[in-house]
N, C-alpha and C positions, 0 to 999 in steps of 0.2 A: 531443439530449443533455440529461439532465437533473442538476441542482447536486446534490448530495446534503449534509448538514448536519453539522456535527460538535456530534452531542451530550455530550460530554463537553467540547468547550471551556469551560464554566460549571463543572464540578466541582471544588472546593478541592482544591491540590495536581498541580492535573493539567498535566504538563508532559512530554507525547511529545514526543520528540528527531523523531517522524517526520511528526504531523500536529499537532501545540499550533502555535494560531496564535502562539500567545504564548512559546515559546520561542525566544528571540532565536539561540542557536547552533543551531537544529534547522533540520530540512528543509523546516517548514513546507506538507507539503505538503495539497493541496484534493484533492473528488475529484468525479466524475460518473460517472451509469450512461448507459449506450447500449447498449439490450440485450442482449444476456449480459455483456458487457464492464464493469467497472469503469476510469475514465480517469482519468490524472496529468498535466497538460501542467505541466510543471516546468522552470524556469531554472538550471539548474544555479550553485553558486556559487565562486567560485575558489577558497577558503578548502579547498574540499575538496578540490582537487587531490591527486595523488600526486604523480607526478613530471611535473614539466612542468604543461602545460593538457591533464592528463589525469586525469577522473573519478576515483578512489578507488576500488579493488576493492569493498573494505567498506564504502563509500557504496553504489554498487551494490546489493552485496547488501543493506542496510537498504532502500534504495526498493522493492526489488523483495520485500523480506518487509512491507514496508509497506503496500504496495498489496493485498498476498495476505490481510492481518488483515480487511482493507475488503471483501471479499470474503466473508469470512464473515460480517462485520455485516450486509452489504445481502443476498448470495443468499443465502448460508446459516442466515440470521436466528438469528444467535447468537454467542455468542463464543467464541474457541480460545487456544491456544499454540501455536510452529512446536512440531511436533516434528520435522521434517527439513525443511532449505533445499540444494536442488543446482542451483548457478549454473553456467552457464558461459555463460564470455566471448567472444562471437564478431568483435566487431569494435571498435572504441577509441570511446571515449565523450570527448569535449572537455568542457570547463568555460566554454569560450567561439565554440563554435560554432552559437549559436542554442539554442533550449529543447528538451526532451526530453519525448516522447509515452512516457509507461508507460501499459502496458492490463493488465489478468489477467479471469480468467475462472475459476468454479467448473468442476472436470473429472467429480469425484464425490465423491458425500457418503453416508455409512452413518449411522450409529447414532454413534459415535465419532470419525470420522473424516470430514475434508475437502482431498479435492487440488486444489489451484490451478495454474495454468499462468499464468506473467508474464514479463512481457517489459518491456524499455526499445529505443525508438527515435529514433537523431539528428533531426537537423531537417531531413533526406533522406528521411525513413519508412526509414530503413535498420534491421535489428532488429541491437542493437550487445550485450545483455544477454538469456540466458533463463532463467527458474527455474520447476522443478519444487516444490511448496508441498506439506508436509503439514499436516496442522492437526491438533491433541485437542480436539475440541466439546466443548461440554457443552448439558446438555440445555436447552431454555428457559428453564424456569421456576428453574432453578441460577444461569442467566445472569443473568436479572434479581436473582435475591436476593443474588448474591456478586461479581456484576458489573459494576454499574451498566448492565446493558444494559436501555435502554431500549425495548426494542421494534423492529422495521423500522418503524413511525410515529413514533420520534424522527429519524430518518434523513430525511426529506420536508422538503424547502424551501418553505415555502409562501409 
């Protein structure tokens, strides 16, 4: 498994709610590739509960379109927008039952368009969360000029 970098944590202003190391209320999350895979191993944190010591629908779904953005940076070497997030819930996610394993995976990419497949799993490997990703690419050279995307070689830990 290997670390993958977040190049935008240096950017002025830059504060994701979903991977800014530096935003104190965000999800803070890291990531790593394992071949097709992109990985999240995340602690869930109470704060985000719903009801009881249970995960947040809509936290949920941010991790699992979080993981899906990351996905396009690394396999699909570019940047996107969701344009459709389809979650469903298959089994209860705790806030204090140990850390949570999210994966996704690029499924297909056109010209326009990139589908992700994500997932969240308890501290059982039980799959508790899945979503369907759509993404709007844009082309490369867009990305870097309106993007700040860096490249897949800003992404490399070295």
């Amino acid at each position: 498994m290997k670390k993958i970098k977040n190049p935008y944590s240096k950017l002025e202003g830059y504060n994701c709610f979903g991977c800014s190391p530096n935003n104190q209320f965000g999800l803070q999350m890291e990531f790593y590739e394992e071949d097709d895979y992109i990985i999240s191993n995340w602690e869930p944190k109470t704060y985000l509960s719903g009801y009881g010591n249970i995960l947040h629908g809509g936290i949920q779904s941010t991790i699992l379109d979080e993981i899906s953005s990351w996905v396009v940076f690394v396999k699909a070497k570019t940047v996107g927008f969701t344009a459709t997030l389809n979650v469903k819930y298959k089994n209860t996610v705790y806030t204090d039952k140990g850390p949570l394993r999210v994966r996704a995976k690029l499924i297909d990419q056109n010209r326009r368009f990139a589908t992700i497949h994500a997932e969240i799993l308890n501290a059982e490997g039980i799959i508790c969360s899945v979503a369907e990703a759509k993404y709007f690419i844009f082309p490369q050279d867009v990305a870097k000029q309106k993007f700040h995307y860096p490249g897949i070689e800003g992404f490399v830990d070295k």
